[in-house]
Every structure is written in structure tokens, then in C-alpha cells.
C-alpha positions in Angstrom: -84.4 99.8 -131.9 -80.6 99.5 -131.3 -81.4 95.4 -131.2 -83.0 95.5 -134.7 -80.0 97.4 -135.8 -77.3 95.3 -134.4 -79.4 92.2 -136.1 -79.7 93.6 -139.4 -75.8 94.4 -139.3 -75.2 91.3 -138.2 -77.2 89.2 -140.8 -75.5 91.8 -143.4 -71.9 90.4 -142.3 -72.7 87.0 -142.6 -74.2 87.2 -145.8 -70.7 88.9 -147.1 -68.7 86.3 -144.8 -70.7 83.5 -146.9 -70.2 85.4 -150.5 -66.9 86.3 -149.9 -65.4 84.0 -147.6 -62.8 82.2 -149.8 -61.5 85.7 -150.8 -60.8 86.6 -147.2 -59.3 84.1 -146.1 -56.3 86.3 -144.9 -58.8 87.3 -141.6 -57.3 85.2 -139.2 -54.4 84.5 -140.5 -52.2 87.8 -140.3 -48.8 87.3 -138.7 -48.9 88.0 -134.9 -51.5 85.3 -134.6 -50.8 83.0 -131.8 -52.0 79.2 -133.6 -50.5 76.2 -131.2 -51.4 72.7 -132.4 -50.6 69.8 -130.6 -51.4 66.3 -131.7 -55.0 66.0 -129.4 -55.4 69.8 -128.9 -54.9 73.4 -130.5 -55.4 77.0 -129.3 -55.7 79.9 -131.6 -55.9 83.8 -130.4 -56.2 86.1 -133.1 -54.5 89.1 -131.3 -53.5 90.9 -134.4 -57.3 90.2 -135.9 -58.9 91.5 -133.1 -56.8 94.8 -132.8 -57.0 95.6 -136.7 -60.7 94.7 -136.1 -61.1 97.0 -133.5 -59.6 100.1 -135.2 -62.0 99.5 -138.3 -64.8 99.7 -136.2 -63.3 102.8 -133.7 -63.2 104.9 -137.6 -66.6 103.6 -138.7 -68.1 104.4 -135.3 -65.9 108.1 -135.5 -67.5 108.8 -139.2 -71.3 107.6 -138.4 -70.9 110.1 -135.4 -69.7 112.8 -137.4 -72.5 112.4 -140.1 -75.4 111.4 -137.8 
């Protein structure tokens, strides 16, 4: 059941990512970012994504608790 679930949510982000993508184009890009490009080779970690990321989905989790 919890499988189903994570699909459907995950099929329900990709189908905003592909609607919407050109308007969030700031995911990604927020300062804090670590992007090195070299001429052959790049590396990208998206610390401040991933943190701001990570507190949106502590409160969603927090609510849905609370309600459910």
C-alpha cells in the first residue's frame, strides 16, 4: 500500500516537474550551491536544495500526521 502511494506521489511530481519546469527553474540554482566546471568535467551538490527540500517535506509530513 505504502508502494502505490509513494508511486502515485511520485508520478504526480513529475507531471508538475514537466508542466511547470521552465517556471522553476530557481530549484537548483539557489546560492549555496556548490557547481565546479572544469573544461572535461563538472560536479554539482545542491546543498542548499536539498536542505530547503528537506524542511518542506519535515512540515508536510508534521501536518498529514496531525490530520491523519
Amino acid at each position: 500500500k505504502l508502494l502505490i502511494i509513494g508511486g502515485v506521489v511520485l508520478v504526480c511530481l513529475g507531471i508538475i516537474w514537466y508542466l511547470f519546469g521552465d517556471k522553476l527553474g530557481w530549484i537548483g540554482n539557489l546560492p549555496g550551491d556548490i557547481k565546479v566546471e572544469k573544461e572535461n568535467s563538472g560536479f554539482y551538490f545542491p546543498i542548499t536544495t536539498m536542505i530547503l527540500l528537506s524542511i518542506i517535506v519535515s512540515l508536510v509530513m508534521a501536518i498529514m500526521r496531525r490530520f491523519f
